[in-house]
Backbone as ProteinMPNN parsed JSONL, in Angstrom:
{"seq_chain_A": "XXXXXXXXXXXXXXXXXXXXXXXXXXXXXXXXXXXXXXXXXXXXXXXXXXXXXXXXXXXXXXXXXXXXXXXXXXXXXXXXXXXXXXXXXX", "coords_chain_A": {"N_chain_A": [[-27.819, -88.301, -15.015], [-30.233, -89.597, -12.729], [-30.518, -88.652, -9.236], [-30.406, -90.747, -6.279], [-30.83, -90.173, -4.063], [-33.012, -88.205, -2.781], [-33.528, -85.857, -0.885], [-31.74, -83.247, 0.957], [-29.825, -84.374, 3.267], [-27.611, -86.605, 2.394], [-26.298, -88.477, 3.985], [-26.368, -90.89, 7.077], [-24.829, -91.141, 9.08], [-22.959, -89.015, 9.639], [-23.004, -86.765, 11.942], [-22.494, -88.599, 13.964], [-20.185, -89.541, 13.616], [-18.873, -87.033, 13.609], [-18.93, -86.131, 16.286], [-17.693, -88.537, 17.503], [-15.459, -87.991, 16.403], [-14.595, -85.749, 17.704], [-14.606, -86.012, 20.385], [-12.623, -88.293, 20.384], [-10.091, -86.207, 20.476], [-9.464, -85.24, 17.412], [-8.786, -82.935, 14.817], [-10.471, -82.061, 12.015], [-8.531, -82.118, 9.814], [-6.222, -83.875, 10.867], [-8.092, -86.031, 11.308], [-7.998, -86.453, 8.822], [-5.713, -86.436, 7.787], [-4.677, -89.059, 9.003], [-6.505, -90.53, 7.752], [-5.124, -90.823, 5.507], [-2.993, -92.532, 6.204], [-3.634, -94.749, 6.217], [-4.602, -95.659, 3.459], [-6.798, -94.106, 2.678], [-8.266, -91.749, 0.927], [-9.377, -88.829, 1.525], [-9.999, -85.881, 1.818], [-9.878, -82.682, 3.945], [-12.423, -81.204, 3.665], [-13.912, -82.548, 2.76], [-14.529, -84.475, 4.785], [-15.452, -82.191, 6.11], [-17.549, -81.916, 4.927], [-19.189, -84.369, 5.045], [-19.707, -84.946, 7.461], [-21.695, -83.385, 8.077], [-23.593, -83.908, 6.732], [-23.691, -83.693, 3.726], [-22.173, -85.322, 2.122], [-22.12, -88.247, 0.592], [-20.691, -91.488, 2.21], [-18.79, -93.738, 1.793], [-18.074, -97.585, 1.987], [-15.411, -98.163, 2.844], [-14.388, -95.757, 3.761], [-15.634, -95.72, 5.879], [-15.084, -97.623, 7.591], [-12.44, -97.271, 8.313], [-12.425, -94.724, 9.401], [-14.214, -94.739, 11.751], [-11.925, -97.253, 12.482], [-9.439, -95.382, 13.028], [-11.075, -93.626, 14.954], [-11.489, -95.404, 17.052], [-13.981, -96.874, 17.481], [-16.47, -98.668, 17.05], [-18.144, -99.675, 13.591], [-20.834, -99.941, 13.666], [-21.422, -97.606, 16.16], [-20.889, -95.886, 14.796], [-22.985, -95.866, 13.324], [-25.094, -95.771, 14.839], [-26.322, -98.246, 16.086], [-26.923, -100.825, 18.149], [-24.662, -103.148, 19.372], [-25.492, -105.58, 20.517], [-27.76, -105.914, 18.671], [-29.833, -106.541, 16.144], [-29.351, -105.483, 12.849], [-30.893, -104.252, 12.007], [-32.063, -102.754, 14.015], [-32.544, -99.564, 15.264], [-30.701, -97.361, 17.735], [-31.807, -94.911, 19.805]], "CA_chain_A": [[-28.138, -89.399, -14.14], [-30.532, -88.929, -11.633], [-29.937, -89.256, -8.308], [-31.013, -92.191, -5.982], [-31.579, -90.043, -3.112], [-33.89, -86.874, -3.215], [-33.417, -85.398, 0.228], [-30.527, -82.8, 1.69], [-29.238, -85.083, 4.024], [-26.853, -88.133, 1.995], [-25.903, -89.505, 4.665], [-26.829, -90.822, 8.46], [-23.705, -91.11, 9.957], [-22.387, -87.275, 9.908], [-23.369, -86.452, 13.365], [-21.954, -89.452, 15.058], [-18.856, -89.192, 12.956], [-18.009, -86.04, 14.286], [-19.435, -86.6, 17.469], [-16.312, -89.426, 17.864], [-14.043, -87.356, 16.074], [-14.553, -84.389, 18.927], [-14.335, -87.01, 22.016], [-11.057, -88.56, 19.945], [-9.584, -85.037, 20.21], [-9.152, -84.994, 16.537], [-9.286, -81.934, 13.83], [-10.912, -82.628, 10.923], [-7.351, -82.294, 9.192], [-5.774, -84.602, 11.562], [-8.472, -87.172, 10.663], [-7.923, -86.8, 7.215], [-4.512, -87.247, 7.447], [-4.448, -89.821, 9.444], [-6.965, -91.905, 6.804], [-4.263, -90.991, 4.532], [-2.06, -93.542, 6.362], [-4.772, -96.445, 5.472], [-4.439, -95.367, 1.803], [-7.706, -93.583, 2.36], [-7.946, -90.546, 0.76], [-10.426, -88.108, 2.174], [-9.512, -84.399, 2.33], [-10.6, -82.176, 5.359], [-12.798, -80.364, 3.258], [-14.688, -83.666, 2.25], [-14.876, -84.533, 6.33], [-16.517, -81.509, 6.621], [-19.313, -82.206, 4.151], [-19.848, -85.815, 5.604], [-20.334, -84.439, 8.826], [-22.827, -82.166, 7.883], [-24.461, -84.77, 5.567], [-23.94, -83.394, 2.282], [-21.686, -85.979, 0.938], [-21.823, -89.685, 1.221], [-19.611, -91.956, 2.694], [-17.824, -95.191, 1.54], [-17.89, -98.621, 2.992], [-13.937, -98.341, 2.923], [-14.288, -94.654, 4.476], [-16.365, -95.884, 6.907], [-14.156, -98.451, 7.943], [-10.953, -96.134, 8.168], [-12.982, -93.747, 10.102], [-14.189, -96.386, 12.425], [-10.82, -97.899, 13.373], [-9.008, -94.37, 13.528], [-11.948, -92.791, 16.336], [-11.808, -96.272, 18.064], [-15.42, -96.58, 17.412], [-16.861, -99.74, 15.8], [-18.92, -98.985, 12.638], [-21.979, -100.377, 14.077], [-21.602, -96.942, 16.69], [-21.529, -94.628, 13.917], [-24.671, -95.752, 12.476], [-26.387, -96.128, 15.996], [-26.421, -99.822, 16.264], [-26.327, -101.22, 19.428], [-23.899, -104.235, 18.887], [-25.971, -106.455, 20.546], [-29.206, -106.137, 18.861], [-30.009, -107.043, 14.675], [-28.6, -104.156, 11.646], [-32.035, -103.142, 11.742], [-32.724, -101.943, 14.624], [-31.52, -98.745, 15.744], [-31.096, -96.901, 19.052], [-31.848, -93.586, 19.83]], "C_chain_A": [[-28.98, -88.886, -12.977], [-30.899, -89.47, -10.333], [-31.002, -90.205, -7.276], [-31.591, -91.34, -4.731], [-31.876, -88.013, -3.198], [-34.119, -86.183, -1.643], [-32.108, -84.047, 0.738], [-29.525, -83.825, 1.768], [-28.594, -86.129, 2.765], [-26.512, -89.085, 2.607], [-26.67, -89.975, 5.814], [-25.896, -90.466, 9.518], [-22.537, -89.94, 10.576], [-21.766, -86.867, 11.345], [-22.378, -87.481, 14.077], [-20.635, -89.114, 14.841], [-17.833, -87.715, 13.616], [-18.039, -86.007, 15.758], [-17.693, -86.943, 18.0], [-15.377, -88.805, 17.463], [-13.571, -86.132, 17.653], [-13.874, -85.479, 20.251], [-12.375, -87.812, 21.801], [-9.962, -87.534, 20.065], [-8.997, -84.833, 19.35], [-9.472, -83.916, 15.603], [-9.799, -82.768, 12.756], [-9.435, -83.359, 9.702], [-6.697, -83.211, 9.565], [-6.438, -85.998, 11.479], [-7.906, -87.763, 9.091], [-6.235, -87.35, 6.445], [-3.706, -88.488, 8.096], [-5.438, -91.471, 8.342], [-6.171, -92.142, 5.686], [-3.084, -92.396, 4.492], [-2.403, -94.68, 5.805], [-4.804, -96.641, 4.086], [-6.158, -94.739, 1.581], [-7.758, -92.217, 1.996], [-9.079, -89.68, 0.673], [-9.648, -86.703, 2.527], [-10.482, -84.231, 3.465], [-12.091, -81.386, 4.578], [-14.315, -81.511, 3.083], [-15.325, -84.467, 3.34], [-16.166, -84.049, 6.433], [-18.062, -81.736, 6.039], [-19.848, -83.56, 5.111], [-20.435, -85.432, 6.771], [-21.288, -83.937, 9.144], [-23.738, -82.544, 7.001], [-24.402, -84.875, 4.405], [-23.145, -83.843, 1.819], [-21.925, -87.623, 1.627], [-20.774, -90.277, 1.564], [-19.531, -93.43, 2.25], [-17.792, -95.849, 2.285], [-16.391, -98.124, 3.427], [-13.796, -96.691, 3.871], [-14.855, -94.909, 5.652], [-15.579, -96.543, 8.064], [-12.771, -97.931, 7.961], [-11.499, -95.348, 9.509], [-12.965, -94.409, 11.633], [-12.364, -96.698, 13.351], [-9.788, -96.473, 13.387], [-9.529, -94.037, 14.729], [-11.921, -94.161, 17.137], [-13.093, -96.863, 18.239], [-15.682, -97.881, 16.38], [-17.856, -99.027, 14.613], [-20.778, -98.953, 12.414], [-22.314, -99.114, 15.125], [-22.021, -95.716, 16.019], [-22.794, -94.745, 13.304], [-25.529, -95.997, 13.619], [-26.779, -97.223, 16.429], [-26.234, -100.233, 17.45], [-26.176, -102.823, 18.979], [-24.375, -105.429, 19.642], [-27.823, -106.495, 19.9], [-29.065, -106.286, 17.029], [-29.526, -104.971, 13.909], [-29.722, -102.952, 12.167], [-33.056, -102.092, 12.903], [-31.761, -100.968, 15.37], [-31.735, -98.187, 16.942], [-30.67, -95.301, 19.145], [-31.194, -93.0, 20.823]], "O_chain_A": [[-28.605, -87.928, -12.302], [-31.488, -90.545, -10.219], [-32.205, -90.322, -7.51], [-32.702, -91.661, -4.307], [-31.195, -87.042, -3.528], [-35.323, -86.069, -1.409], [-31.159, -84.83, 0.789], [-28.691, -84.17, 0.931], [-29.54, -86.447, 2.045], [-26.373, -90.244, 2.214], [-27.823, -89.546, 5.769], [-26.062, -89.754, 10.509], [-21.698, -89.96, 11.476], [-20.61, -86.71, 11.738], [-21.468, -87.017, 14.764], [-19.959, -88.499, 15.666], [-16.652, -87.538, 13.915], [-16.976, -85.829, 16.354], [-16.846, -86.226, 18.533], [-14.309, -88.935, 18.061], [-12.533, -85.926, 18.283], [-12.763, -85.473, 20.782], [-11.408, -87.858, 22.562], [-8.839, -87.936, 19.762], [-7.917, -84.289, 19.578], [-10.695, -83.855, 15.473], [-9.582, -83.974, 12.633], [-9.328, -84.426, 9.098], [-6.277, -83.802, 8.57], [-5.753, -87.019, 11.54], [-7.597, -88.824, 8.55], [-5.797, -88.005, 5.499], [-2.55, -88.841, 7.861], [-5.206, -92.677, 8.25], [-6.237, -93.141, 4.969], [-2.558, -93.007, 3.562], [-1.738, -95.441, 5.103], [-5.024, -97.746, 3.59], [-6.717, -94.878, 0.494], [-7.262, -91.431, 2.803], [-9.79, -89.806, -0.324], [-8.817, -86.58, 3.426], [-11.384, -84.954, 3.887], [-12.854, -80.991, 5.459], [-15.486, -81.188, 3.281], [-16.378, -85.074, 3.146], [-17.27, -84.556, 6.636], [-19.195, -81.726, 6.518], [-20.882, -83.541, 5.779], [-21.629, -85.612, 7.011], [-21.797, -83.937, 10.265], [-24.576, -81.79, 6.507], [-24.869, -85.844, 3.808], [-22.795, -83.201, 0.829], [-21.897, -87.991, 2.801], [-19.726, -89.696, 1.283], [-20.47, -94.179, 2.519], [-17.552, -95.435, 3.419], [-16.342, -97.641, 4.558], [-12.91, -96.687, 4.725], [-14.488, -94.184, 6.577], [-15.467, -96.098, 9.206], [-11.994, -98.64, 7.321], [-10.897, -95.457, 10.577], [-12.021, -94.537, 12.412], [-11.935, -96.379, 14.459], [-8.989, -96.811, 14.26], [-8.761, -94.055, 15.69], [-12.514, -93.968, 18.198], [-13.26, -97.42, 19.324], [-15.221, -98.032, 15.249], [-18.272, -97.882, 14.789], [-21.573, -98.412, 11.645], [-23.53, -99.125, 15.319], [-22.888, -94.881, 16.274], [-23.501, -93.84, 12.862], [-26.667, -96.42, 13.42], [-27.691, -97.206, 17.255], [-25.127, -99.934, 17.898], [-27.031, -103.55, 18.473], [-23.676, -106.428, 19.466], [-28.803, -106.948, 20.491], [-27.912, -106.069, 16.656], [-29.474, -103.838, 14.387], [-29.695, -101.765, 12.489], [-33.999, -101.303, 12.84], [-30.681, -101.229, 15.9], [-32.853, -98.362, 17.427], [-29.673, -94.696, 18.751], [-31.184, -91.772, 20.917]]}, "name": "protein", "num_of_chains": 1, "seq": "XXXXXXXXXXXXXXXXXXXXXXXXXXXXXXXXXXXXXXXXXXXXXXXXXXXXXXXXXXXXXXXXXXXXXXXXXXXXXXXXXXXXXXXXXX"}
């Protein structure tokens, strides 16, 4: 199968993701077992890739992530929540 995206990077949201995780004063492990509570199941190991781009991320991970860091899901992707999907802020 070959794949849809031809770049490193998989994701966008990495950076922010950890970003909020750091300011949350959460470990990676401590996330992961805390998405466990949601019935999300995300090892630490699988964190670390997201973070660092090299794996993608799940609406449903996203949304776990999200309401764990306190962080709407519109922050992790850069969105400023008053302005359209598409435009992002730097």
């Amino acid at each position: 199968m070959k794949r849809i995206i031809d770049t490193e990077q998989v994701n966008l949201i990495g950076p922010r993701i950890r970003a909020a995780r750091v300011a949350a004063g959460l470990s990676q492990k401590q996330l992961s077992e805390r998405l466990e509570l949601l019935a999300v199941y995300t090892c630490r190991g699988s964190i670390s890739r997201i973070e660092h781009g090299k794996r993608a991320v799940t609406d449903i991970e996203i949304d776990g992530i999200a309401k764990i860091l306190q962080v709407s899901p519109n922050e992790l992707f850069g969105w400023d929540e008053g302005k359209g999907s598409d435009e992002q802020v730097n």
